[in-house]
N, C-alpha and C positions, 0 to 999 in steps of 0.2 A: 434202572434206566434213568437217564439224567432227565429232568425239568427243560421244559419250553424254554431257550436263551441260558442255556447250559453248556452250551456247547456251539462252534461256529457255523457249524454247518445250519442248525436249528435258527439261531441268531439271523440268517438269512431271508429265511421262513417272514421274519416278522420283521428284518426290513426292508423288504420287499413291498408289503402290504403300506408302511409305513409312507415310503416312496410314490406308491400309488395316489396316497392321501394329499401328500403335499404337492403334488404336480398337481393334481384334479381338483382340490377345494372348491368349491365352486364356479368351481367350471361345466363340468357333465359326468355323468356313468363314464366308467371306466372298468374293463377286465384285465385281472392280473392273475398271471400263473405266477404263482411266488416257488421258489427255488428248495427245495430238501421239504417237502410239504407231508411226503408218506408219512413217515413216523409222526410228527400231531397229528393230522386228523385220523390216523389209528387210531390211536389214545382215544380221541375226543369221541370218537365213533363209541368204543368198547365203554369206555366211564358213559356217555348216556346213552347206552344201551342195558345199561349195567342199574341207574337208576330208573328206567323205566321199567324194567323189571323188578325191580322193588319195590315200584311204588314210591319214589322217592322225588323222580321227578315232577314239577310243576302239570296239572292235568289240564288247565284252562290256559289261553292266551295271557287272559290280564294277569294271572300270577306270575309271568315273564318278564316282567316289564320290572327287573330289579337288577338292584347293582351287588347284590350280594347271594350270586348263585354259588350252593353247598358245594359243587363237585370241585377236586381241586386244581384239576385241570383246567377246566374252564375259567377259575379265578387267577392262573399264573397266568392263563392267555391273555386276558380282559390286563392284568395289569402292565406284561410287557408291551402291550399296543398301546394301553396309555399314556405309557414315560415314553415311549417311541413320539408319538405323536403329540404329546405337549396337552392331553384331553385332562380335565376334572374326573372324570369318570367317563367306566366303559359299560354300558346297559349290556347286557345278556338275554335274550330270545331263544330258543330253539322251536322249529317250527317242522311236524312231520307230517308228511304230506303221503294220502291215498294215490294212487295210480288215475293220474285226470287231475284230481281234484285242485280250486284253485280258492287262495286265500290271500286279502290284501298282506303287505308286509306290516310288520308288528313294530316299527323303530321311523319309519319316515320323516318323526323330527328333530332325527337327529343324521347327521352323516354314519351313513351304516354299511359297515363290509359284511355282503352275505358272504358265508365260506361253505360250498357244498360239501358236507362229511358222509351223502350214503346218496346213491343211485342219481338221475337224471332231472331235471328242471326247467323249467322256463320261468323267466323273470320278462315283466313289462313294465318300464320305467315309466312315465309320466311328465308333463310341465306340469307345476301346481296351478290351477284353476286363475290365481291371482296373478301370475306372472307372465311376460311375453311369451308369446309361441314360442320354442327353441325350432329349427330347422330337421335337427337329427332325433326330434322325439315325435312321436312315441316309438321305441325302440323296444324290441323282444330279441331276448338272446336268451340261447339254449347254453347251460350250464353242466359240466360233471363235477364227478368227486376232483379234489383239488385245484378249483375253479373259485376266486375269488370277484365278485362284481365290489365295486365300490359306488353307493349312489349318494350322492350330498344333500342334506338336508333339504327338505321341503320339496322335493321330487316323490312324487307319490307310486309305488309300485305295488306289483302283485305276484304270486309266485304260482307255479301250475307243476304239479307233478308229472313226471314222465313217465315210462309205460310200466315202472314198478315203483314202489313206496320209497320218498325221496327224505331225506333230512336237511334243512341248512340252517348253520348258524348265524345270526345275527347279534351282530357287535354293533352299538350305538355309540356314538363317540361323542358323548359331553365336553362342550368346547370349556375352555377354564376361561374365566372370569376376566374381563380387560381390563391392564392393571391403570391406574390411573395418577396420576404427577401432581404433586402440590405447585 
């Protein structure tokens, strides 16, 4: 089976999500159904379902928070978003969530597309504490599998499992560096 941006159809998938990013930079949350999405988030589903079972996957939050996750799906993903998007680097989260249960997100300083890859969600965006009101925040939106949110940096959310054990991934997107002119 070909690799994420192997093929055209796939290549959609991710720029789609990419398209997302550049219209909404900080602007606001935004949902995107991105185009040919079943076959990755299979993948992504089965590889971390596959290290959780093993044991393999990260067991805490804080060990999430890296730019060099094993599975290597997750790392073709992280890197085609990157070159798509023009990022430094792409942070890696995965966060599984009990039936109810709610946890703040794990990436909020960085522009982060959560991607639902198993069961139901609710995400609540936030203004950051520091910044003007927004009009259309605080906003709660119910998420499924193949449902990407995009929220930009320094918007603080949280995520809420729905009525069975949910999965989403989170992609942080490390803005590259502003080049600078002699």
């Amino acid at each position: 089976m070909p690799a994420p941006g192997e093929n055209e159809d796939e290549d959609m998938f991710f720029r789609d999500m990419a398209e997302c990013v550049a219209t909404h930079q900080e602007v606001g949350p935004a949902l995107v159904w991105p185009r040919n999405a079943d076959g990755v988030l299979r993948r992504l589903r089965t590889e971390h379902e596959r290290a959780l079972a093993a044991g393999t996957a990260p067991d805490r939050p804080a060990d999430r928070h890296t730019n060099e996750d094993t599975r290597p799906l997750v790392r073709l993903v992280a890197e085609r978003l990157r070159t798509l998007v023009g990022a430094s680097a792409v942070r890696v989260a995965f966060q599984d969530l009990a039936a109810g249960e709610t946890r703040e997100g794990l990436l909020a300083d960085a522009d982060t597309l959560l991607i639902t890859i198993r069961g139901g969600l609710e995400c609540s965006v936030r203004s950051a504490s520091a910044a003007p009101p927004r009009r259309h925040l605080p906003l709660t939106l119910r998420m499924r599998v193949g449902e990407v949110l995009y929220v930009p940096r320094s918007y603080p959310f949280s995520l809420t499992g729905g009525r069975s054990p949910s999965t989403v991934l989170q992609l942080g997107l490390v803005p590259a560096a502003p080049r600078t002119t002699l």
